[in-house]
Chimera marker file (.cmm) of the C-alpha trace (Angstrom):
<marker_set name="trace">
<marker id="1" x="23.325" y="-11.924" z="-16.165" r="1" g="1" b="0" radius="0.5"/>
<marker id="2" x="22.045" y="-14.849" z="-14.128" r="1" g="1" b="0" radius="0.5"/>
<marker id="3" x="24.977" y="-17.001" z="-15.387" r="1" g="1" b="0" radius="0.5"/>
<marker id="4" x="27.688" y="-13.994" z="-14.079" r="1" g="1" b="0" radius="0.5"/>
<marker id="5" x="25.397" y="-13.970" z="-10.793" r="1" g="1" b="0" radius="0.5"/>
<marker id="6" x="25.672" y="-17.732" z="-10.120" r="1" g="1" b="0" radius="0.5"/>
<marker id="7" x="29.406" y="-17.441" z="-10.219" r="1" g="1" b="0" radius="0.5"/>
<marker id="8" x="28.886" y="-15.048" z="-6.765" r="1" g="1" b="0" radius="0.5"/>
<marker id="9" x="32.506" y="-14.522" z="-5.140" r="1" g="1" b="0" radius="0.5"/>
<marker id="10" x="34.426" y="-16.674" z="-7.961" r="1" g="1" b="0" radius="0.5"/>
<marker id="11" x="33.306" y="-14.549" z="-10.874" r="1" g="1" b="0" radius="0.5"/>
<marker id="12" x="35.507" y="-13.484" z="-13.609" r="1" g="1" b="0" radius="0.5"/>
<marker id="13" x="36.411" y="-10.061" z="-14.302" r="1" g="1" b="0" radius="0.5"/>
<marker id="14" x="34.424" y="-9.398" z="-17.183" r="1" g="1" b="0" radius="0.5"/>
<marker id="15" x="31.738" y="-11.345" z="-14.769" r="1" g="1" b="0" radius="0.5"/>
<marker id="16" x="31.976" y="-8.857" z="-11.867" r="1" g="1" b="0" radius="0.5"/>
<marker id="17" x="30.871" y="-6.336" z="-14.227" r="1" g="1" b="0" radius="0.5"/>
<marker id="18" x="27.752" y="-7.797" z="-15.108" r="1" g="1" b="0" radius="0.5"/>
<marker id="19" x="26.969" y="-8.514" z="-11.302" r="1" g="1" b="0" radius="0.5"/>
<marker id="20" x="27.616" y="-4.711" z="-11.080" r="1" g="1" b="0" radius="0.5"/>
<marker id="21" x="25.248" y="-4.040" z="-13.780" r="1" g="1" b="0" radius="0.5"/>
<marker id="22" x="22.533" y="-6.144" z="-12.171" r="1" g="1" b="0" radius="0.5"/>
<marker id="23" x="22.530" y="-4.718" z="-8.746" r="1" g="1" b="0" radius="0.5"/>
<marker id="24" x="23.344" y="-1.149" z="-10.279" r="1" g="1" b="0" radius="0.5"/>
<marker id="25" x="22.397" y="1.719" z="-12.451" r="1" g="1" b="0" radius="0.5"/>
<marker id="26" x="24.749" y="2.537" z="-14.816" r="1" g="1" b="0" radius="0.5"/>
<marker id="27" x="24.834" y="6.221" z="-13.285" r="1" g="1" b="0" radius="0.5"/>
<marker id="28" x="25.937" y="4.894" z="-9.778" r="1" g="1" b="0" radius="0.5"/>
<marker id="29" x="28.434" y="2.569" z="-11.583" r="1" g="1" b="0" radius="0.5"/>
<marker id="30" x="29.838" y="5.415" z="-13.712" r="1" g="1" b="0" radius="0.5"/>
<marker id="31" x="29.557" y="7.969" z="-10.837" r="1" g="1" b="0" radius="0.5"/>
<marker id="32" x="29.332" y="7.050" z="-7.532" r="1" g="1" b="0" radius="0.5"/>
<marker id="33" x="33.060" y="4.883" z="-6.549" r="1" g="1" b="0" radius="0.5"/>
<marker id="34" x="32.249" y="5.596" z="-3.114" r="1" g="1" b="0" radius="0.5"/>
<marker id="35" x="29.145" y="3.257" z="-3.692" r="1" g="1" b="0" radius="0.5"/>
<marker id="36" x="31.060" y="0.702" z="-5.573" r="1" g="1" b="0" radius="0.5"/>
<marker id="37" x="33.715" y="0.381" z="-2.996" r="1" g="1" b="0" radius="0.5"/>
<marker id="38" x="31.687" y="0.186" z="0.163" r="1" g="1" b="0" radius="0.5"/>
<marker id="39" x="29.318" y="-2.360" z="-1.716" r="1" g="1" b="0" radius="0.5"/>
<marker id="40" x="32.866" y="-4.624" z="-2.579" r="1" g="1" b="0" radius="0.5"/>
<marker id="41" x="34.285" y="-3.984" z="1.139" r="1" g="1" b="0" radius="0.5"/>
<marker id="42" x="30.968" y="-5.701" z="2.519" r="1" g="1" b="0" radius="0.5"/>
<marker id="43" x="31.024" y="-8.087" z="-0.544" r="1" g="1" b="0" radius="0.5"/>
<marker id="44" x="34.547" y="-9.421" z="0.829" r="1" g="1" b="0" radius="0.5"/>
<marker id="45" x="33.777" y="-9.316" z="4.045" r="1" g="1" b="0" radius="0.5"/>
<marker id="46" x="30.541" y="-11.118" z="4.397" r="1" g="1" b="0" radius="0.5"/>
<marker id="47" x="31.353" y="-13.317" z="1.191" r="1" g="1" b="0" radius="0.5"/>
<marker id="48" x="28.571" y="-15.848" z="0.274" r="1" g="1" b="0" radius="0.5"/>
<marker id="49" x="29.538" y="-19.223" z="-1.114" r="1" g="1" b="0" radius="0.5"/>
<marker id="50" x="28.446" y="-19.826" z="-4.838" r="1" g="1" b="0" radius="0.5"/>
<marker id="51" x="26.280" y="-22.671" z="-3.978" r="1" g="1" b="0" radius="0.5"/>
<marker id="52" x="24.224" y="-19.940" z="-2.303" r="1" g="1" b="0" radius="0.5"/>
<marker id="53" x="23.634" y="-18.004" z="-5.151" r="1" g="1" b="0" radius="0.5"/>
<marker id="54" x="22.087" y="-20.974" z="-6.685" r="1" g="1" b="0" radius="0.5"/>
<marker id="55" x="19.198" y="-21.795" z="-4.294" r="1" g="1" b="0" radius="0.5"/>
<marker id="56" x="18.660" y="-18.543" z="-4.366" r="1" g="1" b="0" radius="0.5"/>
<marker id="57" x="17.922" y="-18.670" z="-7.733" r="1" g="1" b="0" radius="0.5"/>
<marker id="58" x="16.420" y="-22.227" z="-7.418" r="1" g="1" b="0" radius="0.5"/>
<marker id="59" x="13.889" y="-20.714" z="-4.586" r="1" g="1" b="0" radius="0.5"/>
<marker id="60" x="13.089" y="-17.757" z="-6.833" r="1" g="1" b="0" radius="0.5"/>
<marker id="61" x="12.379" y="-19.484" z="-9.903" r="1" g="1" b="0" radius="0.5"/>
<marker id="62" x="10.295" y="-22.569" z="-8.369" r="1" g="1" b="0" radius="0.5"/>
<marker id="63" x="8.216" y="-20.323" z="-5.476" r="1" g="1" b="0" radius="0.5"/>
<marker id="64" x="4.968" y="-18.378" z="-6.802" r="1" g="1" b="0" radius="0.5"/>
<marker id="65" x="2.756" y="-16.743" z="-4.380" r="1" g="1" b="0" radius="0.5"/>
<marker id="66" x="0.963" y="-14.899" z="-6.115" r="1" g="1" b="0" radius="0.5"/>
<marker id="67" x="-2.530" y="-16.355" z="-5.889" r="1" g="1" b="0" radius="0.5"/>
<marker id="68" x="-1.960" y="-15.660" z="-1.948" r="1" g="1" b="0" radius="0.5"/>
<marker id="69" x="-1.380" y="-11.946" z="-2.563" r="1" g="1" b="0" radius="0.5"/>
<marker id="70" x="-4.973" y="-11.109" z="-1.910" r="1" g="1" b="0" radius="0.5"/>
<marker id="71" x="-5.134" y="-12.527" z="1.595" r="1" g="1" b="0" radius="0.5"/>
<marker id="72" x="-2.383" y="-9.964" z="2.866" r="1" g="1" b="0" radius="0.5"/>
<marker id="73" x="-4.835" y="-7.953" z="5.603" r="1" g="1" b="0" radius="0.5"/>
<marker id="74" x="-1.796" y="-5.408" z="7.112" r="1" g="1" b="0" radius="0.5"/>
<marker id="75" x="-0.376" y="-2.317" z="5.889" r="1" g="1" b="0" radius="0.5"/>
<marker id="76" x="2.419" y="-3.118" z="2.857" r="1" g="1" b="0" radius="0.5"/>
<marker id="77" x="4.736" y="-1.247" z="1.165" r="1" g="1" b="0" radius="0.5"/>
<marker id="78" x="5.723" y="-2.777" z="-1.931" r="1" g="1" b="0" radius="0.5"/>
<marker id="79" x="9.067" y="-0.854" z="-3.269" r="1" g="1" b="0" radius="0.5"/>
<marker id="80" x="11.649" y="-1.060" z="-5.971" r="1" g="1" b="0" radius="0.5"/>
<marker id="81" x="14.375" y="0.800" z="-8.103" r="1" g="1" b="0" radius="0.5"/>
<marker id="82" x="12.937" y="2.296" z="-11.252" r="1" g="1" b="0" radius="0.5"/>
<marker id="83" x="15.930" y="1.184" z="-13.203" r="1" g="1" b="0" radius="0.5"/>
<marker id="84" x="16.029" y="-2.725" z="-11.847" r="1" g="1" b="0" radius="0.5"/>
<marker id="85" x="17.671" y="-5.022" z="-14.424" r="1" g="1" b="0" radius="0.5"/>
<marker id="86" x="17.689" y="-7.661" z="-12.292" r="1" g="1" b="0" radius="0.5"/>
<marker id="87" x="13.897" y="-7.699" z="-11.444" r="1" g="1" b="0" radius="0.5"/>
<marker id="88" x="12.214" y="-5.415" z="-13.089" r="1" g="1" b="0" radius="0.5"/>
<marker id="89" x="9.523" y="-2.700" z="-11.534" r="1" g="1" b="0" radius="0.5"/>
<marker id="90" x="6.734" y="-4.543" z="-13.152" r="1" g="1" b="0" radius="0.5"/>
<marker id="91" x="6.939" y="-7.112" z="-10.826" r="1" g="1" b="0" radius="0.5"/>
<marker id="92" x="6.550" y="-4.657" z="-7.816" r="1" g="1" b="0" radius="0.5"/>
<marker id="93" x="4.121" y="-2.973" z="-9.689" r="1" g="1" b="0" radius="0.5"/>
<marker id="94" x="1.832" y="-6.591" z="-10.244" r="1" g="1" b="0" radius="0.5"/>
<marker id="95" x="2.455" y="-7.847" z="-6.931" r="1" g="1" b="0" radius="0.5"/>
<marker id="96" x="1.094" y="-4.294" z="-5.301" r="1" g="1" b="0" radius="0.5"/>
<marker id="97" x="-2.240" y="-4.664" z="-7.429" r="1" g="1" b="0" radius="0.5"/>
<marker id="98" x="-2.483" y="-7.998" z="-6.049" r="1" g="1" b="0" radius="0.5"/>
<marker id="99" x="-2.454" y="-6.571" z="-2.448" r="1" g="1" b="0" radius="0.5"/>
<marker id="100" x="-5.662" y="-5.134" z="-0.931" r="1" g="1" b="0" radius="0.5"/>
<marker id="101" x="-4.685" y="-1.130" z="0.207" r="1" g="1" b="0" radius="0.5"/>
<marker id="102" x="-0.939" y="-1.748" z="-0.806" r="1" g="1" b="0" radius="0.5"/>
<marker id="103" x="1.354" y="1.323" z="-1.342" r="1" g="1" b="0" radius="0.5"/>
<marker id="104" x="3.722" y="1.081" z="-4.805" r="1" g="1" b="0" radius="0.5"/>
<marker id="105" x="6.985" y="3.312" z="-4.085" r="1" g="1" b="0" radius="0.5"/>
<marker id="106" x="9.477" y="3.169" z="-6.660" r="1" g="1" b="0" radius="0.5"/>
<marker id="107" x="12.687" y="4.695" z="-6.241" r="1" g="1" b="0" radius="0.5"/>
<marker id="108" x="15.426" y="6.185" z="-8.363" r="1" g="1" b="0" radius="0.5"/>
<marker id="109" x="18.401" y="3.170" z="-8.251" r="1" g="1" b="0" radius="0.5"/>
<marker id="110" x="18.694" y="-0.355" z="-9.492" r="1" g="1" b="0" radius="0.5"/>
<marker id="111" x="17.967" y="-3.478" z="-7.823" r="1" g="1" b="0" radius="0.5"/>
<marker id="112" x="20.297" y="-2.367" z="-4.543" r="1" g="1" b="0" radius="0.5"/>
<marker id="113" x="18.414" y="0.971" z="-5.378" r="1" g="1" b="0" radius="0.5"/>
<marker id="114" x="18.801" y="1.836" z="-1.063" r="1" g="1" b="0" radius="0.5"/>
<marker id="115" x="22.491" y="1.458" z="-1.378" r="1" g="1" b="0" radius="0.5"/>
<marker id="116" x="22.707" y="4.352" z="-4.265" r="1" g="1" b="0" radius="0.5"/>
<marker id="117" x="19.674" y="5.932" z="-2.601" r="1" g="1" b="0" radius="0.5"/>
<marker id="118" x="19.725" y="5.110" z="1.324" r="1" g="1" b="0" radius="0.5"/>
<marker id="119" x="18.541" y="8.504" z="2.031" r="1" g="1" b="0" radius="0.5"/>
<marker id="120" x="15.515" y="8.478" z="-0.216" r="1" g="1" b="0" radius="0.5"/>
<marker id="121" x="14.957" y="4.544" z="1.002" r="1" g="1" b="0" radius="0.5"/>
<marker id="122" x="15.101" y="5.654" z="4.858" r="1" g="1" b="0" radius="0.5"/>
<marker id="123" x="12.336" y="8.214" z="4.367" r="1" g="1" b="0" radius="0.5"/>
<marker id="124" x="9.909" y="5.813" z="2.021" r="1" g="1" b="0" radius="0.5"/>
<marker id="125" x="9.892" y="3.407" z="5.047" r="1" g="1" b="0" radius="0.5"/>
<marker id="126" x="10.056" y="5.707" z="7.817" r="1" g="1" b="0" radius="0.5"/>
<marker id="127" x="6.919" y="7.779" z="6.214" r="1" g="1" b="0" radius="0.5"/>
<marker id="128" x="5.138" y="4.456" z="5.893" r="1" g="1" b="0" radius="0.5"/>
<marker id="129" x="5.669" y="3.118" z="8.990" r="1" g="1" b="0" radius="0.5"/>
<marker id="130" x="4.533" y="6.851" z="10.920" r="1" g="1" b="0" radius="0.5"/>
<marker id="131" x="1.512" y="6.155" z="8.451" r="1" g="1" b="0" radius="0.5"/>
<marker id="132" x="0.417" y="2.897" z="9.867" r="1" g="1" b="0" radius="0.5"/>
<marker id="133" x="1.095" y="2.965" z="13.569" r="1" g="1" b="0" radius="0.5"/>
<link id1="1" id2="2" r="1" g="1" b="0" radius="0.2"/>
<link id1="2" id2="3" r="1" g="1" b="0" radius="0.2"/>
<link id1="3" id2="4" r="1" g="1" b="0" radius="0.2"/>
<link id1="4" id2="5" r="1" g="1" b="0" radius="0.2"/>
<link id1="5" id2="6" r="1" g="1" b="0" radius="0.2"/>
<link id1="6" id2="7" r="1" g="1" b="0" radius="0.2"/>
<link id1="7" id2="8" r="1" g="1" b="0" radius="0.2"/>
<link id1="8" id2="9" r="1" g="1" b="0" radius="0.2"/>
<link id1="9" id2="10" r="1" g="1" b="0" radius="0.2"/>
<link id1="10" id2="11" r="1" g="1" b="0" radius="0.2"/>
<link id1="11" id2="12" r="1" g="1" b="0" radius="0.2"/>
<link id1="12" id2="13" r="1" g="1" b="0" radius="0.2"/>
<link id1="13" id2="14" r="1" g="1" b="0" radius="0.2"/>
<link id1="14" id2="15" r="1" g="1" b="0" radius="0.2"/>
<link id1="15" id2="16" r="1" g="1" b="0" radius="0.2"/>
<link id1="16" id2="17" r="1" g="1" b="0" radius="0.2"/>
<link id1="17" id2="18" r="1" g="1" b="0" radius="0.2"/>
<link id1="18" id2="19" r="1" g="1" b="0" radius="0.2"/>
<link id1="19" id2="20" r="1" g="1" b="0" radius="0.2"/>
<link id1="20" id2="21" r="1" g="1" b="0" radius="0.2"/>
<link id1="21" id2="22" r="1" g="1" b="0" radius="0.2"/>
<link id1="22" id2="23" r="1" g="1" b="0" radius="0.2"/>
<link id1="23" id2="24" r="1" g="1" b="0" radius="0.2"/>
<link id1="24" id2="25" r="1" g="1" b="0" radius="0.2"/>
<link id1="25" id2="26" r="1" g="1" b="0" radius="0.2"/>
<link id1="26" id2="27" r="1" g="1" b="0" radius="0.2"/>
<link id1="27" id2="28" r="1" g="1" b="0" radius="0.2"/>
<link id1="28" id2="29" r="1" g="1" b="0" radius="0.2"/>
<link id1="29" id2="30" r="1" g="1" b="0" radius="0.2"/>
<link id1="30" id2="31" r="1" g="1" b="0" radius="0.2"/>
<link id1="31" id2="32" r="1" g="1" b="0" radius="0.2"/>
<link id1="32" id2="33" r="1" g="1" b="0" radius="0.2"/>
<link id1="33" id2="34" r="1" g="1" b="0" radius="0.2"/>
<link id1="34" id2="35" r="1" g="1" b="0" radius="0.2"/>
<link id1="35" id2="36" r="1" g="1" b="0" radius="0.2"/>
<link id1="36" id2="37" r="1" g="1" b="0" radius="0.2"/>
<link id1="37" id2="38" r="1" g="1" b="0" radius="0.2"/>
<link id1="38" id2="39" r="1" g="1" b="0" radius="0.2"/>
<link id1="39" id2="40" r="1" g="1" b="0" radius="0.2"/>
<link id1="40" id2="41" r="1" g="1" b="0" radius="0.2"/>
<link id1="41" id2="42" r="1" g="1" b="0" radius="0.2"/>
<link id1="42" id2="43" r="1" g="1" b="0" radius="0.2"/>
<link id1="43" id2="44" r="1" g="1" b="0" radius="0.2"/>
<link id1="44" id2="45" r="1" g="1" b="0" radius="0.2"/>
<link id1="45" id2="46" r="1" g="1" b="0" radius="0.2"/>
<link id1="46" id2="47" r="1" g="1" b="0" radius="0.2"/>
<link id1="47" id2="48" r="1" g="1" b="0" radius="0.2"/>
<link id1="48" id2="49" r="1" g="1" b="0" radius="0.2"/>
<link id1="49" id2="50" r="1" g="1" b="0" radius="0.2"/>
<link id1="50" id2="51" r="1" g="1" b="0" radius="0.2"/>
<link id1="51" id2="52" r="1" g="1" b="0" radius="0.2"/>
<link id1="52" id2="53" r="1" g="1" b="0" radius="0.2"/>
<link id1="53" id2="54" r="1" g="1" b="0" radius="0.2"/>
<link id1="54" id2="55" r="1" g="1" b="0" radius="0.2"/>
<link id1="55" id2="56" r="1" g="1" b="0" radius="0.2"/>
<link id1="56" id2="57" r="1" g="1" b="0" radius="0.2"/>
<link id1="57" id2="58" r="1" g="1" b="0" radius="0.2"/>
<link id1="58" id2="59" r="1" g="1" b="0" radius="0.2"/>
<link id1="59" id2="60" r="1" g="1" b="0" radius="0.2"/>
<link id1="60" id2="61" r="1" g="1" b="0" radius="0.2"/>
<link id1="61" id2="62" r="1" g="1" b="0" radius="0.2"/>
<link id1="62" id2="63" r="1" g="1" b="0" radius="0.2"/>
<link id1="63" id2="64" r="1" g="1" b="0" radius="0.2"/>
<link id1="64" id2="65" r="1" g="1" b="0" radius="0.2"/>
<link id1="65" id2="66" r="1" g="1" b="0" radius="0.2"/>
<link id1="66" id2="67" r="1" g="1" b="0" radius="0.2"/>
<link id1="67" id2="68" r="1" g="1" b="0" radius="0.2"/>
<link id1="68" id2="69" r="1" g="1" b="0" radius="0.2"/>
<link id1="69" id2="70" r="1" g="1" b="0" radius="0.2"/>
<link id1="70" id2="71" r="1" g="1" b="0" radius="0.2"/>
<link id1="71" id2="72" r="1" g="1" b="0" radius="0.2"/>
<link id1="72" id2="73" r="1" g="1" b="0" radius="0.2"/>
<link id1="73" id2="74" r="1" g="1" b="0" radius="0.2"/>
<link id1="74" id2="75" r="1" g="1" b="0" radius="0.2"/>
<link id1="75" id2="76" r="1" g="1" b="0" radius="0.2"/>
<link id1="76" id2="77" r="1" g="1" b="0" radius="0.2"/>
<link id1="77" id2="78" r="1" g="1" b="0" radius="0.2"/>
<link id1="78" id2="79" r="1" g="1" b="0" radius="0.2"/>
<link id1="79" id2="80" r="1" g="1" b="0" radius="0.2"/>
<link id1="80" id2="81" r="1" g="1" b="0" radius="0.2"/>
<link id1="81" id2="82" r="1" g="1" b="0" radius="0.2"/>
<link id1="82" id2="83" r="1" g="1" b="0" radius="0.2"/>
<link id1="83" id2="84" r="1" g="1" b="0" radius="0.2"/>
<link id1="84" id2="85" r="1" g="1" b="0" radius="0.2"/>
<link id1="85" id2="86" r="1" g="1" b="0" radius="0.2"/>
<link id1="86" id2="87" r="1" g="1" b="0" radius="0.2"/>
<link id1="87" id2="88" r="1" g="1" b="0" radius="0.2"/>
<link id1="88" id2="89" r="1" g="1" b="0" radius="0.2"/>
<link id1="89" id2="90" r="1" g="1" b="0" radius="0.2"/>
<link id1="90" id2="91" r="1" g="1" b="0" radius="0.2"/>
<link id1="91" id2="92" r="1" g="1" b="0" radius="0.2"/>
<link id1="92" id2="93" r="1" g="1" b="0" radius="0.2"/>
<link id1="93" id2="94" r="1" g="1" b="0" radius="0.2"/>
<link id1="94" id2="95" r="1" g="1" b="0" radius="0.2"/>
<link id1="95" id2="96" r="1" g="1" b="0" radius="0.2"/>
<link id1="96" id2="97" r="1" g="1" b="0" radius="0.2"/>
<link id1="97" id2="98" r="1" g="1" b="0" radius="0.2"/>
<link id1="98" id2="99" r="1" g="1" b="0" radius="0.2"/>
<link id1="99" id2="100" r="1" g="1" b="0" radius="0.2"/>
<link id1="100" id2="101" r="1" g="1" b="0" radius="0.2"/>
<link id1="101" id2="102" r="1" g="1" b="0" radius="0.2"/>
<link id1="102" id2="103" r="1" g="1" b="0" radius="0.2"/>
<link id1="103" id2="104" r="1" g="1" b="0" radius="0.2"/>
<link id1="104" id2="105" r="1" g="1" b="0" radius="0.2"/>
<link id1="105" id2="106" r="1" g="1" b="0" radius="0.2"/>
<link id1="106" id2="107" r="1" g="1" b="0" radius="0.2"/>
<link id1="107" id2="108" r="1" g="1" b="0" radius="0.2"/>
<link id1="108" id2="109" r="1" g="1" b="0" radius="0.2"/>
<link id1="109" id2="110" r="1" g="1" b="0" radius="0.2"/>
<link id1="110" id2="111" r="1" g="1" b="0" radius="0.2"/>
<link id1="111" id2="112" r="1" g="1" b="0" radius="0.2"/>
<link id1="112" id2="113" r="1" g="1" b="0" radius="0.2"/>
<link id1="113" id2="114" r="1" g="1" b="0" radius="0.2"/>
<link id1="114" id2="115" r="1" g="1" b="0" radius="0.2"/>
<link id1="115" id2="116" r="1" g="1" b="0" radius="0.2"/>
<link id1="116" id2="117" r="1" g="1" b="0" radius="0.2"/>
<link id1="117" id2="118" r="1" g="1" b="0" radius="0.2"/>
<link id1="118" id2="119" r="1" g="1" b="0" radius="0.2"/>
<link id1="119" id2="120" r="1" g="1" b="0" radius="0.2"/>
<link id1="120" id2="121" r="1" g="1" b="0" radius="0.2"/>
<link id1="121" id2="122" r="1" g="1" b="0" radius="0.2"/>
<link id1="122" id2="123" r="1" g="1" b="0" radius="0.2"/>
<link id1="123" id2="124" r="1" g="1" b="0" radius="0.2"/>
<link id1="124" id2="125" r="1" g="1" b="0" radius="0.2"/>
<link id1="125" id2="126" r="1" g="1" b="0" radius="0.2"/>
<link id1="126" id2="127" r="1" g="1" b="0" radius="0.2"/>
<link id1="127" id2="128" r="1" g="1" b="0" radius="0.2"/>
<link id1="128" id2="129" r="1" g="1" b="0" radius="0.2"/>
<link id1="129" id2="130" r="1" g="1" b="0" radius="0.2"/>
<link id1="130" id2="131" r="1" g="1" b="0" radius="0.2"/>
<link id1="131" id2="132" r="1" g="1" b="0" radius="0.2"/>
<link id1="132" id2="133" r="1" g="1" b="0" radius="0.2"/>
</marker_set>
């Protein structure tokens, strides 16, 4: 998956479908087009170079906060898609233990879950945000 991620904008077919499968359940891919095509039209038009996708990856994979987590002293919302491939719930669900008073939501969707769920994604952050004025 990482591989088919790297390739960003230049991926092969069969490559496209595993980005899809990353960012996506396989309900929204299966079921939603209207999802799938607005996610390609902004795709093509705010295309990222490959490079990109790599120090993306580099920045994920070589930054760890995690020992920090504890300081965090304002309201936080920690939230994530219930059916993530791409990274996983766990991780929202260890880094909101790590915060003092944090709130876990998890949402139906994969790792774009507020594209297939922008409804259910508007009201998690507008109820937290009327929570902590």
């Amino acid at each position: 998956m990482i591989t088919a991620l790297l390739a960003g904008t230049l991926a092969t077919p069969e490559q496209e479908k595993i980005q899809l499968r990353g960012m996506f359940t396989d309900e929204a891919i299966a079921h939603q087009p209207e999802i799938m095509r607005k996610h390609e039209a902004i795709r093509s038009q705010f295309a990222a170079p490959p490079y990109s996708y790599a120090r993306q990856a580099q920045g994920v994979m070589g930054f760890d906060a995690t020992a920090r987590l504890g300081e965090i002293r304002v309201p936080t919302m920690v939230i994530t898609g219930t059916g993530d491939r791409l990274v996983p719930p766990g991780n929202s669900r260890a880094i909101a233990q790590r915060i003092p008073g944090a709130t876990l939501k998890e949402l139906p969707g994969g790792h774009l879950f507020f594209f297939e769920h922008p409804d259910l994604f508007n009201k998690a952050v507008i109820d937290f945000v009327k929570a902590h004025p």
